[in-house]
N, C-alpha and C positions, 0 to 999 in steps of 0.2 A: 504494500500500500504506500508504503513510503513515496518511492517514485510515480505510484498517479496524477501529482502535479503536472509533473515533467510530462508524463505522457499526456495529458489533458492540451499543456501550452502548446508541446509538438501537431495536436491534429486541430488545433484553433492556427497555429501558425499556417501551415499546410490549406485550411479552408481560407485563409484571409489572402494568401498569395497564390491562389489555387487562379486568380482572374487577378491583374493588380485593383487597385482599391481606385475607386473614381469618383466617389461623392465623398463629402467631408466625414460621413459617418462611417464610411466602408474605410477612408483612412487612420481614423482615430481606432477603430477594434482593428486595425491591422498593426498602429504602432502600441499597442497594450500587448495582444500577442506574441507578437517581438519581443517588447520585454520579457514578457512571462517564460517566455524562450530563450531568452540569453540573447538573443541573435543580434550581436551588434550593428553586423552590418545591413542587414533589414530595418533597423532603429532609423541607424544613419541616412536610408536612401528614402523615410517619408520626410526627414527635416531639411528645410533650406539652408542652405548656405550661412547665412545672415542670421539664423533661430538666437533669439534670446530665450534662457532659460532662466526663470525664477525659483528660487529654491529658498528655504530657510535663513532669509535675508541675502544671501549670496548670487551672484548676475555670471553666469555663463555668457558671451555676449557672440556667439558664433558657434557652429555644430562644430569646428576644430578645439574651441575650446570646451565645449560638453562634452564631445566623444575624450578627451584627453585627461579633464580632469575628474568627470561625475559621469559619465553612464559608465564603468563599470560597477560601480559602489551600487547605482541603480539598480543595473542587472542582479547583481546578488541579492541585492535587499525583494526585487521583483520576485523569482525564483524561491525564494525561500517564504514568501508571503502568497493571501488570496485577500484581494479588493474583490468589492459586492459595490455595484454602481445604485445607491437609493434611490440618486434623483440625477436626470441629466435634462440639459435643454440646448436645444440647437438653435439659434438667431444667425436665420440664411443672412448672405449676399448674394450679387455677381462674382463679384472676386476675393471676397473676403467675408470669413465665417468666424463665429465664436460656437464653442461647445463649454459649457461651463456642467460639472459636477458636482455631486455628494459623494462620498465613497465612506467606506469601513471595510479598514484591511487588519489582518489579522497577522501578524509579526513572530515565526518563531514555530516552537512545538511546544505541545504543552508535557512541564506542567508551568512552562515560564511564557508561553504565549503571551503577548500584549495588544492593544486593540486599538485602533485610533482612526480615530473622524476626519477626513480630511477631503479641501476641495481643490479642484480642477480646471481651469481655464486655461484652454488650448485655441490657439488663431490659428486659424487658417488661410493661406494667398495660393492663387494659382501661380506656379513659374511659368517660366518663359515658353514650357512646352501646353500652358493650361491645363497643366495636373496639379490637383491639389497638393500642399505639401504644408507640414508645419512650422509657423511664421514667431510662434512665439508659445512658451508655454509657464503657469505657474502655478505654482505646487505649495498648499500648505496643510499641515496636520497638526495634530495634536493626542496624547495621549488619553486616553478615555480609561478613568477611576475605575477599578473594578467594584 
């Protein structure tokens, strides 16, 4: 059982890249499964170039600088965790999309499991080929009392 995660990420990765992702919500469950997947470089190819990442007060300010210093710690922390999405909402554009979340992920194994609330805002711009890709993202949690 242990490894059913891994095999759960692996055929969500697999269905999410099974077609590439074309709408802003087929991109967003394709770069969560990636994560969930470890798959750096599936991470790397839904973010623009120019992506700023928000994190825990700290600005990633380009995917070389996210891929170099924070998504691997991501990937781990992904992998070893399951997010449950509460609540999301999509506010279309032409060219430019927000997806904002609720989440609660569950951190760990128990009997040290720990649980945190946390929300999501992901932007979305079309590149130059008009595929979606992600233009910005910001990430904040918190730990939840048990």
């Amino acid at each position: 059982m242990r490894h059913l995660p891994s095999l759960v990420s692996l055929l969500l990765l697999n269905a999410a890249f099974a077609a590439a992702p074309t709408t802003p919500s087929e991109v967003v469950a394709a770069f969560h499964a990636a994560m969930a997947a470890g798959q750096a470089a599936e991470v790397e190819k839904l973010l623009l170039p120019e992506v700023q990442v928000y994190e825990f007060g700290h600005v990633e300010r380009n995917r070389a600088e996210y891929v170099a210093k924070h998504l691997p710690e991501d990937l781990a922390q992904a992998r070893t965790s399951s997010t449950r999405v509460l609540q999301q909402q999509v506010l279309p554009g032409a060219d430019l999309v927000l997806v904002s979340s609720e989440t609660e992920t569950l951190v760990g194994q128990a009997p040290t499991m720990v649980r945190h609330a946390g929300t999501e805002t992901l932007v979305l711009r079309r590149d130059e080929a008009g595929q979606w890709r992600i233009a910005h993202i910001h990430w904040s949690s918190h730990k939840v009392k048990p």
